[in-house]
Kinemage of the C-alpha trace (Angstrom):
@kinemage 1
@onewidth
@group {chain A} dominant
@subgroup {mainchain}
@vectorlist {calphas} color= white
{ca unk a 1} P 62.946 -70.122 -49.932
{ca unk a 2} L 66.414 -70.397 -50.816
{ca unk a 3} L 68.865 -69.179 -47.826
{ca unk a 4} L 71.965 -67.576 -47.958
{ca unk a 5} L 73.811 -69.996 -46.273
{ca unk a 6} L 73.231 -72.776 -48.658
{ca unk a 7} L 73.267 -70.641 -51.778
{ca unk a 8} L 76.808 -69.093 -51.003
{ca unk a 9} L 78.718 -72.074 -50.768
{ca unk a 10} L 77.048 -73.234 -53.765
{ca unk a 11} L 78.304 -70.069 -55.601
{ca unk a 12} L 81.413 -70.266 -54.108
{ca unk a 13} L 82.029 -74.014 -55.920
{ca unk a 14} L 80.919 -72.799 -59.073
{ca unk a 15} L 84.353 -70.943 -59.294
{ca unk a 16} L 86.584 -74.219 -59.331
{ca unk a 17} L 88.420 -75.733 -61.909
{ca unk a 18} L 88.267 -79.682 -62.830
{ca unk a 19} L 89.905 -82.043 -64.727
{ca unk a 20} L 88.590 -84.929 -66.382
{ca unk a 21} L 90.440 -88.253 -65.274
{ca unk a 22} L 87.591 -90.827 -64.887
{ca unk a 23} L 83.659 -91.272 -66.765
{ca unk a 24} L 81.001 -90.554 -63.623
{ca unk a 25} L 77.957 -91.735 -63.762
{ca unk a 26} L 74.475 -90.848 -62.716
{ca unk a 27} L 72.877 -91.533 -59.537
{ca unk a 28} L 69.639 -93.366 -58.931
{ca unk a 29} L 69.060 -91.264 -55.634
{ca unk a 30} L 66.519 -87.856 -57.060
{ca unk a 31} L 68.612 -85.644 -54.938
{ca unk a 32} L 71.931 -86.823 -55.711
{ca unk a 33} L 71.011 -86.951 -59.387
{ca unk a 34} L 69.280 -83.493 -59.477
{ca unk a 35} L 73.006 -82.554 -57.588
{ca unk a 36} L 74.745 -84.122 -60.044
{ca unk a 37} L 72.929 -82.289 -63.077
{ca unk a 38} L 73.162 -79.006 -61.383
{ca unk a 39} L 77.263 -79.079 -61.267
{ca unk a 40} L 77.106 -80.359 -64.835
{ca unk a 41} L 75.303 -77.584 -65.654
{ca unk a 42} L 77.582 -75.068 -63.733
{ca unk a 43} L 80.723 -76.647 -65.049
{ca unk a 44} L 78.777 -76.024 -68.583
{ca unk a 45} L 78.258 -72.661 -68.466
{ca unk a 46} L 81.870 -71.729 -66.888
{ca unk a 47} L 83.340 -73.578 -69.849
{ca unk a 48} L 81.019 -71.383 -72.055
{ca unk a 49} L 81.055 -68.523 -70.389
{ca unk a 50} L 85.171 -68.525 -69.827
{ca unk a 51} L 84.975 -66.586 -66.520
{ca unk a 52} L 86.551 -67.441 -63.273
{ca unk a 53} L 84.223 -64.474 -61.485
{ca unk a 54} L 80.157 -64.442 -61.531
{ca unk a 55} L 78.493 -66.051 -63.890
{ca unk a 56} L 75.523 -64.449 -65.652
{ca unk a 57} L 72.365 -63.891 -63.791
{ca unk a 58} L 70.590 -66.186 -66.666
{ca unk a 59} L 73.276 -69.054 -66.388
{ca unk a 60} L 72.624 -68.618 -62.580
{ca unk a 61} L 69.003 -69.680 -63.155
{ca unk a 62} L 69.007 -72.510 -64.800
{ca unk a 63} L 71.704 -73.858 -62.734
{ca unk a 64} L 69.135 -73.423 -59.733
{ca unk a 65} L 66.589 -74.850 -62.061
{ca unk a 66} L 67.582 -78.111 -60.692
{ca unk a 67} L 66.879 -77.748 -57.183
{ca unk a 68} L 63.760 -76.327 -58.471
{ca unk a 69} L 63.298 -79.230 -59.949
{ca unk a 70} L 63.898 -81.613 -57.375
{ca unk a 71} L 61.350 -80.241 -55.563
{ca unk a 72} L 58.470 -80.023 -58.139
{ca unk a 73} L 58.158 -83.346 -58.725
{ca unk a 74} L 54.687 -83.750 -56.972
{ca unk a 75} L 52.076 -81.579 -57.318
{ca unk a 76} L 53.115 -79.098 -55.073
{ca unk a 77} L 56.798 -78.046 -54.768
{ca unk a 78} L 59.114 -79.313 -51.523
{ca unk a 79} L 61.134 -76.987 -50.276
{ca unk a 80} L 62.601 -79.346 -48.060
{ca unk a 81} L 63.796 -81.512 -51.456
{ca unk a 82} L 65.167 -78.178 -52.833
{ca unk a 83} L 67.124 -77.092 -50.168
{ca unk a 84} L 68.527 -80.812 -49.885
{ca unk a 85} L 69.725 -80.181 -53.720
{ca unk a 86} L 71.336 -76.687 -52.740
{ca unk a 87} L 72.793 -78.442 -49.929
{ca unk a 88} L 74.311 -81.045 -51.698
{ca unk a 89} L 75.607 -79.579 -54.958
{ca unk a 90} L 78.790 -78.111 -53.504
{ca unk a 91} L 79.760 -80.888 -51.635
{ca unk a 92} L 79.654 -83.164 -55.540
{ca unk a 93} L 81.116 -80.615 -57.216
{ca unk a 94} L 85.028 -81.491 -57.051
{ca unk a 95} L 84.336 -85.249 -57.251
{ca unk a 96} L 82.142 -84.901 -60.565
{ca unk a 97} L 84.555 -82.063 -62.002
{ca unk a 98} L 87.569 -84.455 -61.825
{ca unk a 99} L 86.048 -87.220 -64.168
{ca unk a 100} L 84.162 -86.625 -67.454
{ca unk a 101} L 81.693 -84.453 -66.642
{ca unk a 102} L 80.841 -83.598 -69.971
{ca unk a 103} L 79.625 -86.913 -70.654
{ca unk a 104} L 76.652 -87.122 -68.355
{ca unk a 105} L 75.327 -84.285 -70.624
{ca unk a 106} L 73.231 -86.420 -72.406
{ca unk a 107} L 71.745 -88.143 -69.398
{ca unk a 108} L 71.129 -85.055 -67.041
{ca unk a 109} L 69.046 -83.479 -70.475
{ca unk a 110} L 67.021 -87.156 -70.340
{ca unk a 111} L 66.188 -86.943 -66.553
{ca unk a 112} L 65.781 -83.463 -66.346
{ca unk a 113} L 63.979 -82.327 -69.887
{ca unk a 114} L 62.689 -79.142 -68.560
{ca unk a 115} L 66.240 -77.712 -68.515
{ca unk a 116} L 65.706 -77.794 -72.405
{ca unk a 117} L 62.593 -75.745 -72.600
{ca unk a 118} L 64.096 -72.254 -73.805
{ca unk a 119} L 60.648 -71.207 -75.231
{ca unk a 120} L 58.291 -72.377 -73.034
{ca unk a 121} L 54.042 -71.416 -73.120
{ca unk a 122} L 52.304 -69.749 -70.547
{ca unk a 123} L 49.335 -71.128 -68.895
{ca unk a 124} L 46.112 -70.060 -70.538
{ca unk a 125} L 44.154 -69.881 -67.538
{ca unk a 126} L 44.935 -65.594 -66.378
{ca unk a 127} L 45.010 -66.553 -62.554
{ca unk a 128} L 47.366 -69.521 -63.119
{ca unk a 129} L 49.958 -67.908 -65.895
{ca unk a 130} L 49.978 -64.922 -63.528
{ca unk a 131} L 50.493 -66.627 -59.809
{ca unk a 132} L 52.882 -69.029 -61.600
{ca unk a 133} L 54.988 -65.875 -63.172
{ca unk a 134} L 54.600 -64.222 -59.732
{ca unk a 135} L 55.979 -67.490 -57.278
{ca unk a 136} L 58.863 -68.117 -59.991
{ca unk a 137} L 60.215 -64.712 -60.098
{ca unk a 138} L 59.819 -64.568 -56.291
{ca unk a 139} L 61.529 -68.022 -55.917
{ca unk a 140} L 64.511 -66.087 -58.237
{ca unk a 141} L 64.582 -62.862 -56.591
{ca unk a 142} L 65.054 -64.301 -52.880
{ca unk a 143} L 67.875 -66.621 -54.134
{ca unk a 144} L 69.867 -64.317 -56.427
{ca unk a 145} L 69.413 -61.695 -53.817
{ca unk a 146} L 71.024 -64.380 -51.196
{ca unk a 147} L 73.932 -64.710 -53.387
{ca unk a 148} L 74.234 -60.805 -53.527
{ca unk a 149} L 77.021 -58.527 -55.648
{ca unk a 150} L 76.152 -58.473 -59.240
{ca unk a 151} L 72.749 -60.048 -58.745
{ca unk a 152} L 71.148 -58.143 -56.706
{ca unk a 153} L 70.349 -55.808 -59.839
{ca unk a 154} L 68.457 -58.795 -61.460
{ca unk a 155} L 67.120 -59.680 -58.000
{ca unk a 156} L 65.943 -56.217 -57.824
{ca unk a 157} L 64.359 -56.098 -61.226
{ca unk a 158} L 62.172 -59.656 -60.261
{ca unk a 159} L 61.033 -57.798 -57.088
{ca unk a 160} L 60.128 -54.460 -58.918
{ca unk a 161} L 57.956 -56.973 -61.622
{ca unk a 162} L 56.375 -59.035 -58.434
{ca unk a 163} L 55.499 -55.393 -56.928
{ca unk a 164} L 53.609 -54.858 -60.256
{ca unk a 165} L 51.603 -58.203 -60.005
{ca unk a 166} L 51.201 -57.848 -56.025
{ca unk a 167} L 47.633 -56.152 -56.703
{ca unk a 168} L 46.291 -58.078 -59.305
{ca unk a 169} L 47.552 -61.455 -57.985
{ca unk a 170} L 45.720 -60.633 -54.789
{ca unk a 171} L 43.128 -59.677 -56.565
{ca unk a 172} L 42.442 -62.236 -58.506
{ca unk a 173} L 42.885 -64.799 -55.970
{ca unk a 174} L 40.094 -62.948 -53.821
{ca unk a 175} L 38.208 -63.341 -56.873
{ca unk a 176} L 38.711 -66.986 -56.882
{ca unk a 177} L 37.800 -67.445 -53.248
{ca unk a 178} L 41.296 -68.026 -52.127
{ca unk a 179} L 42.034 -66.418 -49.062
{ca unk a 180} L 45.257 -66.053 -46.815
{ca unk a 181} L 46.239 -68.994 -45.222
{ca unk a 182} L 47.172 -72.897 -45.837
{ca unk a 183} L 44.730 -72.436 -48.687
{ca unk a 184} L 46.461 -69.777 -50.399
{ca unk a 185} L 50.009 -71.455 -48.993
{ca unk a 186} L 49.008 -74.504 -51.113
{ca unk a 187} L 47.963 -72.934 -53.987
{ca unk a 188} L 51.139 -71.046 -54.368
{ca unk a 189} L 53.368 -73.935 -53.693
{ca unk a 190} L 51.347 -75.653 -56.390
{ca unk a 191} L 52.023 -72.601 -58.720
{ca unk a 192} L 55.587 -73.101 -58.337
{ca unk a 193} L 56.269 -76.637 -59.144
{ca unk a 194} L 54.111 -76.016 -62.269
{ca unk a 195} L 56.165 -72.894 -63.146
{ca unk a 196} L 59.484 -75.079 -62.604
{ca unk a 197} L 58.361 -77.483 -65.046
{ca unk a 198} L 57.555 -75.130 -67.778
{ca unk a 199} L 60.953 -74.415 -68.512
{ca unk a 200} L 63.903 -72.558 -67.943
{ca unk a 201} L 63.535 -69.861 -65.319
{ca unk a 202} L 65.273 -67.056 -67.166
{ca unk a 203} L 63.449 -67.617 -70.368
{ca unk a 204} L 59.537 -68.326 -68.552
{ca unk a 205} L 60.268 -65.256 -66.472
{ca unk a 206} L 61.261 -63.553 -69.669
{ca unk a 207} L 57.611 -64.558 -71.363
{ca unk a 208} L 56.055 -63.302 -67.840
{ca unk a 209} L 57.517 -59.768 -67.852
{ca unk a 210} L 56.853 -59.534 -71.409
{ca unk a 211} L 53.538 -60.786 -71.056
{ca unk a 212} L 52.791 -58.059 -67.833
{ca unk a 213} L 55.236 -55.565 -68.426
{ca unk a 214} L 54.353 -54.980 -72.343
């Protein structure tokens, strides 16, 4: 969903220093705000971290949870809205750096209060906790694994735990009466804004492989 040539020069930015001269402020625009947010949060967690390299697969995530975001605000998720988010974020990221940043904390945490979910709940319904844990862990493989070097081990992991589910997802769809095709194409894109809105995508993945892996 996520392709390498939009990720990269995200992950590229995420390396750059900033100053802070001027206070920004938020956008009204949903993509330019969930743009915004998603430097913030990169700037965030290479202050925190206090690397000029990679950042950690988990920081990775929930920087990408805003794109994920952006495009699970209907009922189904955009992928055209996502990749306008991963698309835009590098191009904001020296103009937010160089003012406060840090203030717009506050604001991004208000319009975006998934981000905050560290322990989020699982679905109680089997098929839709499991094809949510499946399309959120596949949404993280492909785009860690389009970024490449040190996360392609994590990437890895998320496609040996979707390998797992592949027969009992299927199966339980059949079981449903959802076959291959839009219907099934709608149904998963429906399971991923859901799973973008339960929280962050390191920690719901987390709950999923504990949940399926034991």
């Amino acid at each position: 969903m996520t392709s390498k040539s939009l990720l990269l020069p995200l992950a590229a930015a995420l390396t750059l220093p900033g100053c802070a001269s001027k206070a920004p402020t938020l956008p009204d625009d949903p993509i330019e705000k969930a743009a915004t947010c998603g430097v913030v949060a990169a700037a965030g967690e290479r202050e925190k971290a206090g690397v000029k390299g990679d950042l950690p697969a988990d920081a990775q995530e929930r920087i990408f949870h805003y794109p994920l975001l952006a495009g699970s605000t209907g009922k189904s998720f955009d992928d055209d809205r996502a990749q306008a988010v991963f698309k835009r974020t590098p191009k904001l990221f020296d103009s937010v750096i160089q003012g406060k940043w840090q203030t717009l904390r506050p604001a991004c945490a208000a319009a975006f209060p998934q981000t905050q979910i560290a322990q989020p709940t699982l679905p109680a319904k089997p098929l839709d906790r499991m094809l949510q844990c499946y399309v959120l862990a596949d949404f993280m493989r492909k785009s860690l694994g389009s970024i490449g070097g040190s996360y392609s081990e994590v990437s890895m992991h998320y496609s040996i735990f979707t390998a797992k589910l592949d027969g009992k997802v299927s199966g339980a769809l059949a079981k449903a009466g959802i076959k291959n095709g839009p219907a099934l194409q709608d149904r998963r894109a429906e399971a991923l804004a859901s799973a973008a809105r339960m929280g962050q995508p390191g920690a719901v993945i987390a709950a999923c492989t504990k949940a399926y892996d034991g």
